[in-house]
Backbone atoms as SQL, in Angstrom:
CREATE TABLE atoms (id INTEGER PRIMARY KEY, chain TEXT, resi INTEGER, resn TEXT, atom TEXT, x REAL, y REAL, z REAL);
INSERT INTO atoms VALUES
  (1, 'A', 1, 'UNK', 'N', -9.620, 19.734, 12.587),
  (2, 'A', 1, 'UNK', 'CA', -8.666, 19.272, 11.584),
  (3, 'A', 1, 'UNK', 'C', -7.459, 18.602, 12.245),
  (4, 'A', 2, 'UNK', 'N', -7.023, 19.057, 13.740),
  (5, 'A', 2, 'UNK', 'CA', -5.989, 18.448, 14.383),
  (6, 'A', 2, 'UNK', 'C', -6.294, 16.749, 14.073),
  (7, 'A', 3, 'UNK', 'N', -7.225, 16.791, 15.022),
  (8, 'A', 3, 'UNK', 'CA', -8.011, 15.412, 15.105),
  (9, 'A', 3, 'UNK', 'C', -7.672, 14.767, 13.926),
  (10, 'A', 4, 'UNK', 'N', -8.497, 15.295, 12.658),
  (11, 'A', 4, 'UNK', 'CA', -8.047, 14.266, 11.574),
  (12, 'A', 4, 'UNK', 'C', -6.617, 13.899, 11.400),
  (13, 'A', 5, 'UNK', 'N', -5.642, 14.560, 11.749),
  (14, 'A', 5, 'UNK', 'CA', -4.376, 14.539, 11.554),
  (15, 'A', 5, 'UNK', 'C', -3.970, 13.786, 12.488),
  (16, 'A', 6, 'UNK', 'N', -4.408, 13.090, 13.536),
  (17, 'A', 6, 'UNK', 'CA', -4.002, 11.881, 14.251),
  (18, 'A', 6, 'UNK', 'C', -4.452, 11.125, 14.101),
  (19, 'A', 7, 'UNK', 'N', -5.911, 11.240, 13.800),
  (20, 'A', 7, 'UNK', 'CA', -6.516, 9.914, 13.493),
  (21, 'A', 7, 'UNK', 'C', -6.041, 9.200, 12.362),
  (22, 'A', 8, 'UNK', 'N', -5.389, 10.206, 11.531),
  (23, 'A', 8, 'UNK', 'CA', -4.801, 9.644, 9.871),
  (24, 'A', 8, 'UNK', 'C', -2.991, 9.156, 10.250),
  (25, 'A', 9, 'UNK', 'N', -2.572, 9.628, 11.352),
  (26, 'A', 9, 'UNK', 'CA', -1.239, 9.456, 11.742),
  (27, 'A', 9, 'UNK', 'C', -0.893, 7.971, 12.218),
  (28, 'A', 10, 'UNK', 'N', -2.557, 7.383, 12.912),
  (29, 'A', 10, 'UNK', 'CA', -2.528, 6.470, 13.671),
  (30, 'A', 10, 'UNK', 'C', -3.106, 5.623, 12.955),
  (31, 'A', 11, 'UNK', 'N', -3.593, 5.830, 11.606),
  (32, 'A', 11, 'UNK', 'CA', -3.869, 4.599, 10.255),
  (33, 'A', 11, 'UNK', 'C', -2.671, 4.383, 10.172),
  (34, 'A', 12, 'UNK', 'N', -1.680, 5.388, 9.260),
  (35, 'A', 12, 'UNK', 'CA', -0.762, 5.314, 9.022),
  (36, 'A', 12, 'UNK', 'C', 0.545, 4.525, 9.460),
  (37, 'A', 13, 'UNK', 'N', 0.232, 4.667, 10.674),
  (38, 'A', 13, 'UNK', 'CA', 1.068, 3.494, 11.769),
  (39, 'A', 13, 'UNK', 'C', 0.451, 2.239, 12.234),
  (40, 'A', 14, 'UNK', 'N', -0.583, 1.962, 11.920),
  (41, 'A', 14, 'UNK', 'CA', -0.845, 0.872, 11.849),
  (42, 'A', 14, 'UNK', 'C', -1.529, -0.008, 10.909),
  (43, 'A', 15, 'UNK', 'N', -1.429, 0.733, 9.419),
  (44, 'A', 15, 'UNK', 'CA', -1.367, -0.077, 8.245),
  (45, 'A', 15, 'UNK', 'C', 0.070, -0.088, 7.657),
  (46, 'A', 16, 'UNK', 'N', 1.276, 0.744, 7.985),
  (47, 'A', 16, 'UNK', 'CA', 2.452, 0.077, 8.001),
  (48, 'A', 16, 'UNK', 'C', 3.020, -0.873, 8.654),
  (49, 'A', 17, 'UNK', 'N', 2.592, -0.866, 10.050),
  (50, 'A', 17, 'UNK', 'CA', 3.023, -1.851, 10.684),
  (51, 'A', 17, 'UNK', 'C', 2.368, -3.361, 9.925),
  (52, 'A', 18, 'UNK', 'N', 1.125, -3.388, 9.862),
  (53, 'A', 18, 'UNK', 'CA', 0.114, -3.970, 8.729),
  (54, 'A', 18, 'UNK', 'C', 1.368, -4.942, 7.522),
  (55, 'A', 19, 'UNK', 'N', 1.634, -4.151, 6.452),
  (56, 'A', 19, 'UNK', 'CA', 2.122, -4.216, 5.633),
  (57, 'A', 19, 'UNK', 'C', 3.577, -4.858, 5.558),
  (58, 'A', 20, 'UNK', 'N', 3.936, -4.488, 7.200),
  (59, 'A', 20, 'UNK', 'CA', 5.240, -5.535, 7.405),
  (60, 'A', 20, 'UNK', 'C', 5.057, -6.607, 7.663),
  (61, 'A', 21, 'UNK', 'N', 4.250, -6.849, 8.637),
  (62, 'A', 21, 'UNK', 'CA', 3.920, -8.386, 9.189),
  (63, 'A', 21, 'UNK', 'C', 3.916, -9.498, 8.422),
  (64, 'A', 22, 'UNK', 'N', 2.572, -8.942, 7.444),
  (65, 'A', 22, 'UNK', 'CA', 2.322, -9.883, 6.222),
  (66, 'A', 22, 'UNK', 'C', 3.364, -10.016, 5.127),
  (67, 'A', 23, 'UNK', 'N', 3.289, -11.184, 4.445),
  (68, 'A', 23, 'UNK', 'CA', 4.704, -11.513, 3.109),
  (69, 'A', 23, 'UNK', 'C', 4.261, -10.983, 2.145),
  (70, 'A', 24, 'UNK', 'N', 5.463, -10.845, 1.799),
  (71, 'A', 24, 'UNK', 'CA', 5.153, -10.030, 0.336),
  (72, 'A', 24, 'UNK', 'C', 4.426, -10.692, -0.593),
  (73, 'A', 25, 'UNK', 'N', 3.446, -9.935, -1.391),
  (74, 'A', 25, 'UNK', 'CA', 2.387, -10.801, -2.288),
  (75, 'A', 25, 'UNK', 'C', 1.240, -11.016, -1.576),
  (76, 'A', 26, 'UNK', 'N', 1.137, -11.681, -0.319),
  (77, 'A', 26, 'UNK', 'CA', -0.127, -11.635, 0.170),
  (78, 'A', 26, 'UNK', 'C', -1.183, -10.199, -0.117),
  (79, 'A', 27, 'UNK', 'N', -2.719, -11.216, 0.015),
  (80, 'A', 27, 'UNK', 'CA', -3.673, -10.446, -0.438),
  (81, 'A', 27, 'UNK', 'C', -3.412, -8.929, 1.397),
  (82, 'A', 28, 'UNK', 'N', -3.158, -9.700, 2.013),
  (83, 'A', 28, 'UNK', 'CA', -3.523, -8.332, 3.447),
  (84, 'A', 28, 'UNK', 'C', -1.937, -7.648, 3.133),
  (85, 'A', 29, 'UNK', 'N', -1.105, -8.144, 3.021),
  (86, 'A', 29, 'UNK', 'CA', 0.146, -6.841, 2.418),
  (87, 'A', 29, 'UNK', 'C', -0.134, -6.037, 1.408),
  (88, 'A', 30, 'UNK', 'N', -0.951, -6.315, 0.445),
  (89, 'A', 30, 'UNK', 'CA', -0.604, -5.543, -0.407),
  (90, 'A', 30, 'UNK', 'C', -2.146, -4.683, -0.582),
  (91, 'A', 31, 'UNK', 'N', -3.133, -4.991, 0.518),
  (92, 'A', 31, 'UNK', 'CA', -4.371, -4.046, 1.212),
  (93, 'A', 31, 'UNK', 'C', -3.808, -3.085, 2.079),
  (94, 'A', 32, 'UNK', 'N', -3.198, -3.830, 3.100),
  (95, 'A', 32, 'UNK', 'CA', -2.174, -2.840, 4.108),
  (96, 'A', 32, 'UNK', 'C', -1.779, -1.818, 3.322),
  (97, 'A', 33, 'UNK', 'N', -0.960, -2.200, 2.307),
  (98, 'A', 33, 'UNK', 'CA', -0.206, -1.263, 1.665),
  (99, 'A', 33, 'UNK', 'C', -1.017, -0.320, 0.970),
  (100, 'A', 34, 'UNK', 'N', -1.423, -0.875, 0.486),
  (101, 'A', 34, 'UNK', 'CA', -2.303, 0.620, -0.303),
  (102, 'A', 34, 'UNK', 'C', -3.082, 1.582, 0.528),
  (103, 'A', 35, 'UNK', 'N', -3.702, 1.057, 1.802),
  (104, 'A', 35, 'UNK', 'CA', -4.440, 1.855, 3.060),
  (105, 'A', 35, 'UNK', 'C', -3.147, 2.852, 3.764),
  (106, 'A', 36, 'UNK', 'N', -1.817, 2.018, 3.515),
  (107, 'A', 36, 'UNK', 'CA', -1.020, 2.872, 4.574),
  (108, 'A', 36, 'UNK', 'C', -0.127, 3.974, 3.252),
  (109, 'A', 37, 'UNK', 'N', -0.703, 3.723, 2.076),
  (110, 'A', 37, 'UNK', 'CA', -0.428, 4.916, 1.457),
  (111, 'A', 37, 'UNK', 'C', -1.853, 6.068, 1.405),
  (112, 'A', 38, 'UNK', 'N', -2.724, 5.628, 0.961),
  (113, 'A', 38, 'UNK', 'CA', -3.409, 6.773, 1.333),
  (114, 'A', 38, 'UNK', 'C', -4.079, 7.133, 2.574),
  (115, 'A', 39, 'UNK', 'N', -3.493, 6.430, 3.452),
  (116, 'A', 39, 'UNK', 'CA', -3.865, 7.340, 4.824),
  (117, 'A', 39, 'UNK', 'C', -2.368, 8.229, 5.158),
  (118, 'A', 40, 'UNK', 'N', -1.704, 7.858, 4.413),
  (119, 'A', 40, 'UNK', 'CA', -0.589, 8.760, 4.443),
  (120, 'A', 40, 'UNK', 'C', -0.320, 10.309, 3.850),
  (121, 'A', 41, 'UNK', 'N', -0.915, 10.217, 2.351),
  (122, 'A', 41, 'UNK', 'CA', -1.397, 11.227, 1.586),
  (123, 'A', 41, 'UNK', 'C', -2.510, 11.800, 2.421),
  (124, 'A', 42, 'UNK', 'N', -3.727, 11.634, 3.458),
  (125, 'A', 42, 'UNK', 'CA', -4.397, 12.339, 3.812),
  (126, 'A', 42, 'UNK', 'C', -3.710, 12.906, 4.826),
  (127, 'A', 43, 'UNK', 'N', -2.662, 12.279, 5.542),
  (128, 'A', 43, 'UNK', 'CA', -2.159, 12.891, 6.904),
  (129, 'A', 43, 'UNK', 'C', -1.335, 14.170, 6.615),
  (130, 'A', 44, 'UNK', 'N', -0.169, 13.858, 5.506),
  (131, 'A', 44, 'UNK', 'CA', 0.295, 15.051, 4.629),
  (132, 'A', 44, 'UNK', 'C', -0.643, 16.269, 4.381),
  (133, 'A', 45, 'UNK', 'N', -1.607, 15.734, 3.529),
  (134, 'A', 45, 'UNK', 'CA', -2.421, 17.019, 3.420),
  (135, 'A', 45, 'UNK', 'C', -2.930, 18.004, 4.322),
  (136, 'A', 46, 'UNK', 'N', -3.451, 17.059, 5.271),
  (137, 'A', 46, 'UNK', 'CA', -4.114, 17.795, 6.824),
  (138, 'A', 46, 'UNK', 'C', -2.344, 18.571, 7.092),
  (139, 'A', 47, 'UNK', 'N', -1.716, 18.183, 7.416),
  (140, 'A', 47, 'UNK', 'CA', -0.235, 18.458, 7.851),
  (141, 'A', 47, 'UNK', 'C', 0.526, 19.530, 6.821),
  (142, 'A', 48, 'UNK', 'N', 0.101, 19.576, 5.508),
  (143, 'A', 48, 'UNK', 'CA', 0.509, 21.125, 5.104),
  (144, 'A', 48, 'UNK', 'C', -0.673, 21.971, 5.115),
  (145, 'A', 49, 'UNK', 'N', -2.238, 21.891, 5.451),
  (146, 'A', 49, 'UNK', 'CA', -2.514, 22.565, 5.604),
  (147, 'A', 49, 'UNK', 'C', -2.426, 23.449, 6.967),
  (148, 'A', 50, 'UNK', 'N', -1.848, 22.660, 8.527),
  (149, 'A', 50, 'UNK', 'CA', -1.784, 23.338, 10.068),
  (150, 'A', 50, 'UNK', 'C', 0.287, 24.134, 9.287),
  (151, 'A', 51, 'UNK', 'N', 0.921, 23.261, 8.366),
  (152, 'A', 51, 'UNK', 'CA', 2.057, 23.893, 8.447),
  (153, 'A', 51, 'UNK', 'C', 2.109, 25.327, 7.758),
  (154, 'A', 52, 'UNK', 'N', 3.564, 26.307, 8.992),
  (155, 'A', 52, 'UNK', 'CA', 3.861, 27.058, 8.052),
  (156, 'A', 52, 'UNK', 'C', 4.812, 27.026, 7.349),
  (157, 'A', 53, 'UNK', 'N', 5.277, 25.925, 7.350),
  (158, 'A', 53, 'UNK', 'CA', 6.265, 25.452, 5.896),
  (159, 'A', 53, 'UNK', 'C', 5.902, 24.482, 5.853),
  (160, 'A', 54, 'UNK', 'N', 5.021, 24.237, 4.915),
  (161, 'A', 54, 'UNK', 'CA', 4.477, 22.527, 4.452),
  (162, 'A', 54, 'UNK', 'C', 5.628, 21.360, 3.700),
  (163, 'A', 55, 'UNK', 'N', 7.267, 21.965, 3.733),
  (164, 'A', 55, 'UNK', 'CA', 7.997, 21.424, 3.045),
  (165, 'A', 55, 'UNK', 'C', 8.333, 19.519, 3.707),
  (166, 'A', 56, 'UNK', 'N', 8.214, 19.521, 4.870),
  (167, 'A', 56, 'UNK', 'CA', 8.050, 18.162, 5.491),
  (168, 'A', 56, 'UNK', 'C', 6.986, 17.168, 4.554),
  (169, 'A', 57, 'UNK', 'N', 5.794, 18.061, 4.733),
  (170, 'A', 57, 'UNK', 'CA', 4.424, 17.349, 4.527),
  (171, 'A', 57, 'UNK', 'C', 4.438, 17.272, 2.891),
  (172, 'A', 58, 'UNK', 'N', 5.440, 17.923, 1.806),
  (173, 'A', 58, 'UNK', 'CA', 5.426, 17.849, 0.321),
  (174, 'A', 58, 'UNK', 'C', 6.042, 16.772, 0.146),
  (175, 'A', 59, 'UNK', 'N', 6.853, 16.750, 0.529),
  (176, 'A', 59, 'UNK', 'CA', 8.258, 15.799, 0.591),
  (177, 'A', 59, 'UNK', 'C', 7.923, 14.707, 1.121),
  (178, 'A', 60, 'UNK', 'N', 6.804, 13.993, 2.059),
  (179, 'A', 60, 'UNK', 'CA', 6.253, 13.074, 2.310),
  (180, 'A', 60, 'UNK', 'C', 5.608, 12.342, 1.056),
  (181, 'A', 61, 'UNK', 'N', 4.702, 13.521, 0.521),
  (182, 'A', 61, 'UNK', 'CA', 3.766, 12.809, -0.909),
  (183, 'A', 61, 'UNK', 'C', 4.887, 12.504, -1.376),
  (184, 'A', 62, 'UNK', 'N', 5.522, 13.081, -1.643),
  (185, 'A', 62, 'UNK', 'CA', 6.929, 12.783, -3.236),
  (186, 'A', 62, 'UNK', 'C', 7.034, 11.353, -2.888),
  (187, 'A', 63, 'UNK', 'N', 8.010, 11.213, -1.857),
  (188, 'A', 63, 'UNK', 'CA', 8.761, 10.037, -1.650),
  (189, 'A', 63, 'UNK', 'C', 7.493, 9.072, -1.645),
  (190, 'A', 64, 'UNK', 'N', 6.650, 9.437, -1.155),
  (191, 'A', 64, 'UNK', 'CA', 5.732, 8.070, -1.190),
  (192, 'A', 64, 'UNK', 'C', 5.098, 7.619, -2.434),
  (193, 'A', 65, 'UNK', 'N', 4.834, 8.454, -3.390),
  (194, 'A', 65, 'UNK', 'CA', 4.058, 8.796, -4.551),
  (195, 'A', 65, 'UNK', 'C', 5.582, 7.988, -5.477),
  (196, 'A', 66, 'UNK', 'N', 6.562, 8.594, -5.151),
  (197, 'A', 66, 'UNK', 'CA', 7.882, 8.035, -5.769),
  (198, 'A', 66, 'UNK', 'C', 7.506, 6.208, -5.760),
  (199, 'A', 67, 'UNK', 'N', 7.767, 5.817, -4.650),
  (200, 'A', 67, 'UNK', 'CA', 7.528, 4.310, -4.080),
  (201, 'A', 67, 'UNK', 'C', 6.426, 3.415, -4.599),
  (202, 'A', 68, 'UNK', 'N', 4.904, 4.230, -4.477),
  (203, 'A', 68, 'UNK', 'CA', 3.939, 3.906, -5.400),
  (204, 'A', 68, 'UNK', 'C', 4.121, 3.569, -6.713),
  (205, 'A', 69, 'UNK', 'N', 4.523, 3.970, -7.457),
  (206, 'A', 69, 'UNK', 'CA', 5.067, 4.554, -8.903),
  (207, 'A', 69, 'UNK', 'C', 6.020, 2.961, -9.291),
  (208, 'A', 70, 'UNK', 'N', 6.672, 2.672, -8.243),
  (209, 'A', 70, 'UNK', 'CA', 7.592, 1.959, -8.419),
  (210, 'A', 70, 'UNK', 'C', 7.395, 0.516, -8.277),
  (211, 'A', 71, 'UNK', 'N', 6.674, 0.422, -7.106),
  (212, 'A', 71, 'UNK', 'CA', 5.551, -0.827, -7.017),
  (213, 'A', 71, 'UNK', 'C', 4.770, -1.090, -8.215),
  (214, 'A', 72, 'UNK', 'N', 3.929, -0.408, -8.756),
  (215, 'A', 72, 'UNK', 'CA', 3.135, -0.264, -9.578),
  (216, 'A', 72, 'UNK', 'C', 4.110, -1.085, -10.905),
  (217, 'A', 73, 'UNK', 'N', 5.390, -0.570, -11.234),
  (218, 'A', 73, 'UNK', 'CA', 6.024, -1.180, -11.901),
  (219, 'A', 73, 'UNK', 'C', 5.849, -2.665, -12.400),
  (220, 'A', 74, 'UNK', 'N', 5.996, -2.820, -14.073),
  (221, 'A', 74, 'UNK', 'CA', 6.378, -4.152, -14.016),
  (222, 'A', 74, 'UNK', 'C', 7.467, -4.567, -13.619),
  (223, 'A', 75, 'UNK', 'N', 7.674, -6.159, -13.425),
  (224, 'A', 75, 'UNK', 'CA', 8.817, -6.375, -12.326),
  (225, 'A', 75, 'UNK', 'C', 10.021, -5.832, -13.360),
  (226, 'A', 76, 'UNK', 'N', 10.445, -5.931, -14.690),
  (227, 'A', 76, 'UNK', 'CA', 11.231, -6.304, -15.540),
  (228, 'A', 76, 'UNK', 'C', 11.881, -4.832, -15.870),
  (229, 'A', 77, 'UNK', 'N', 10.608, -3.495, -15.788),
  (230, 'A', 77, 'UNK', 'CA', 11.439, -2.430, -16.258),
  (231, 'A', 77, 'UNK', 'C', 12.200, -1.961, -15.349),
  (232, 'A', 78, 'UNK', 'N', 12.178, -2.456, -13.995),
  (233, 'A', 78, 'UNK', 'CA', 13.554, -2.060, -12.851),
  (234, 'A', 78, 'UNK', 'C', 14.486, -1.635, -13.119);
């Protein structure tokens, strides 16, 4: 389970990095982006399950799940 938790650490860092490169709107930003959210949600998960306070790894989903949420948005209800 370590393992998965780097291997998902090291999506994570390099479908964000991903997601910057490319402009906003492009079709690979906004692939990036969605890969470097749920390889993020899997890294969390692996990461409260080794924690003994998973409060890092909750608080990861939130804020990201927050951000999702917000993207997802139409542009107008901002």
């Amino acid at each position: 389970m370590l393992l998965f938790h780097i291997i998902a650490g090291s999506f994570v860092l390099l479908f964000g990095i991903g997601a910057l490169i490319f402009s906003k709107g492009e079709k690979l930003h906004r692939y990036s982006g969605n890969l470097f959210y749920f390889s993020l949600l899997l890294m969390a998960g692996s990461g409260a399950y080794f924690a003994d306070d998973p409060t890092i790894a909750i608080s990861s989903v939130y804020f990201a799940s927050t951000a999702w949420v917000i993207v997802l948005m139409p542009e107008k209800k901002i």
